[in-house]
C-alpha positions in Angstrom: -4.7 -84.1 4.7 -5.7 -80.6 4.2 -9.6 -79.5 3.3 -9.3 -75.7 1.2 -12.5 -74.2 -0.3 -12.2 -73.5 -3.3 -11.7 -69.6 -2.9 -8.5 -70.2 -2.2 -7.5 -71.4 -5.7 -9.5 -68.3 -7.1 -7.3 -66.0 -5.1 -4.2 -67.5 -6.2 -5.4 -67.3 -10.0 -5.8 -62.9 -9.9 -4.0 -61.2 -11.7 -2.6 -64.6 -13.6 -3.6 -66.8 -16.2 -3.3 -70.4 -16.4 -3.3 -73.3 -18.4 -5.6 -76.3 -17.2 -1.6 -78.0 -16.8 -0.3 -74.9 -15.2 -2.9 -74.2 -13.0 -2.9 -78.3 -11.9 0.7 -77.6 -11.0 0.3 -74.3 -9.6 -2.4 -75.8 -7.1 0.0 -78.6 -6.1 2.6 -76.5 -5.8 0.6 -74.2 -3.1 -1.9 -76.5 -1.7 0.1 -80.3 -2.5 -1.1 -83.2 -3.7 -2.8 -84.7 -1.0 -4.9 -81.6 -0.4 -9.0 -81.9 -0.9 -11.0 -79.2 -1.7 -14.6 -77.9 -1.0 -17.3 -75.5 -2.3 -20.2 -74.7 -1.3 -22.4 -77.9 -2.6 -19.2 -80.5 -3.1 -16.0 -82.0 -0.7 -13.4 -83.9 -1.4 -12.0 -82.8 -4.6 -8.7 -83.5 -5.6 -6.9 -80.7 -7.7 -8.3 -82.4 -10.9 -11.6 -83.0 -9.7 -11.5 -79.1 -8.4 -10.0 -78.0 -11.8 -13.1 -79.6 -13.3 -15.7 -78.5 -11.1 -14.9 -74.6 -11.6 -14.5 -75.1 -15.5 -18.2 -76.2 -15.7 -19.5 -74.0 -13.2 -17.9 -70.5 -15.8 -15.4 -69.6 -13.0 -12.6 -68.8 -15.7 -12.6 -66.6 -18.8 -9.7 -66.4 -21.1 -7.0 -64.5 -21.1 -3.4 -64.1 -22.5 -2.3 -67.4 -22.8 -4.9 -69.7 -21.3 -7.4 -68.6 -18.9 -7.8 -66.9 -15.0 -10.6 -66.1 -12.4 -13.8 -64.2 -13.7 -14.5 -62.4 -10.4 -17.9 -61.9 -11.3 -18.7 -65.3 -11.5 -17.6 -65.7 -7.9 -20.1 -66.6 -5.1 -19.8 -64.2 -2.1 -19.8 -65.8 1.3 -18.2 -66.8 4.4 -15.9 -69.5 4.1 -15.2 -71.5 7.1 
Protein backbone atom coordinates (compact mmCIF):
# COMPACT_ATOMS: atom_id res chain seq x y z
CA UNK A 1 0.00 0.00 0.00
CA UNK A 2 1.21 3.29 -1.07
CA UNK A 3 1.46 6.49 1.64
CA UNK A 4 1.25 10.08 -0.80
CA UNK A 5 1.03 13.44 0.90
CA UNK A 6 -1.39 15.21 0.02
CA UNK A 7 0.60 17.63 -2.36
CA UNK A 8 0.45 15.22 -4.77
CA UNK A 9 -3.40 15.42 -5.28
CA UNK A 10 -2.97 19.42 -5.34
CA UNK A 11 -0.54 19.05 -8.28
CA UNK A 12 -2.67 16.83 -10.17
CA UNK A 13 -5.77 19.30 -9.67
CA UNK A 14 -3.76 22.71 -11.54
CA UNK A 15 -4.90 23.85 -14.20
CA UNK A 16 -8.25 21.47 -13.80
CA UNK A 17 -11.34 21.59 -12.01
CA UNK A 18 -13.12 18.86 -10.38
CA UNK A 19 -16.13 17.60 -9.11
CA UNK A 20 -15.97 16.00 -5.49
CA UNK A 21 -17.00 12.56 -7.87
CA UNK A 22 -14.45 13.50 -10.52
CA UNK A 23 -11.80 14.31 -8.40
CA UNK A 24 -12.56 10.83 -6.20
CA UNK A 25 -12.07 9.10 -9.50
CA UNK A 26 -9.28 11.13 -10.73
CA UNK A 27 -7.35 10.22 -7.44
CA UNK A 28 -8.01 6.52 -7.91
CA UNK A 29 -7.29 6.62 -11.18
CA UNK A 30 -3.55 8.07 -10.37
CA UNK A 31 -2.93 7.09 -6.95
CA UNK A 32 -5.53 3.60 -6.73
CA UNK A 33 -7.66 2.60 -4.38
CA UNK A 34 -5.63 1.14 -1.82
CA UNK A 35 -3.48 4.21 -1.65
CA UNK A 36 -3.37 6.31 1.99
CA UNK A 37 -2.62 9.67 2.09
CA UNK A 38 -0.83 12.09 4.55
CA UNK A 39 -0.51 15.86 5.43
CA UNK A 40 1.17 17.52 7.63
CA UNK A 41 -0.96 16.82 11.07
CA UNK A 42 -3.06 13.50 9.61
CA UNK A 43 -2.07 9.71 7.91
CA UNK A 44 -3.92 7.27 6.64
CA UNK A 45 -6.51 8.83 4.57
CA UNK A 46 -8.28 7.06 2.07
CA UNK A 47 -9.25 9.16 -1.12
CA UNK A 48 -12.52 10.09 0.66
CA UNK A 49 -11.24 10.79 3.79
CA UNK A 50 -8.40 12.96 1.85
CA UNK A 51 -11.16 14.57 -0.38
CA UNK A 52 -12.72 15.66 3.03
CA UNK A 53 -9.87 16.80 4.85
CA UNK A 54 -8.75 19.42 2.07
CA UNK A 55 -12.50 20.67 1.57
CA UNK A 56 -12.54 21.81 5.28
CA UNK A 57 -9.22 22.91 5.48
CA UNK A 58 -10.23 25.87 2.10
CA UNK A 59 -7.77 24.05 -0.29
CA UNK A 60 -10.33 24.44 -3.30
CA UNK A 61 -12.07 27.40 -4.78
CA UNK A 62 -14.55 27.19 -7.52
CA UNK A 63 -14.15 27.21 -10.82
CA UNK A 64 -15.82 26.20 -14.22
CA UNK A 65 -17.69 23.45 -13.50
CA UNK A 66 -16.91 22.33 -9.92
CA UNK A 67 -13.91 23.37 -8.19
CA UNK A 68 -9.66 23.11 -8.32
CA UNK A 69 -6.54 23.93 -6.16
CA UNK A 70 -6.33 27.52 -4.45
CA UNK A 71 -2.54 27.69 -4.57
CA UNK A 72 -2.60 30.23 -1.96
CA UNK A 73 -4.08 28.20 0.46
CA UNK A 74 -1.18 25.73 0.01
CA UNK A 75 1.28 25.08 2.94
CA UNK A 76 4.89 25.34 1.75
CA UNK A 77 7.27 22.60 2.89
CA UNK A 78 9.34 19.72 2.34
CA UNK A 79 7.51 16.72 1.77
CA UNK A 80 9.23 13.52 2.56
Amino acid sequence: MQDIHAHAILDMMQGNSYTRESLYDAIISRFGADTRFHTCSVSGLDANEIIDFLTERGKFMPATNGFTVDDSKRCHHDEK
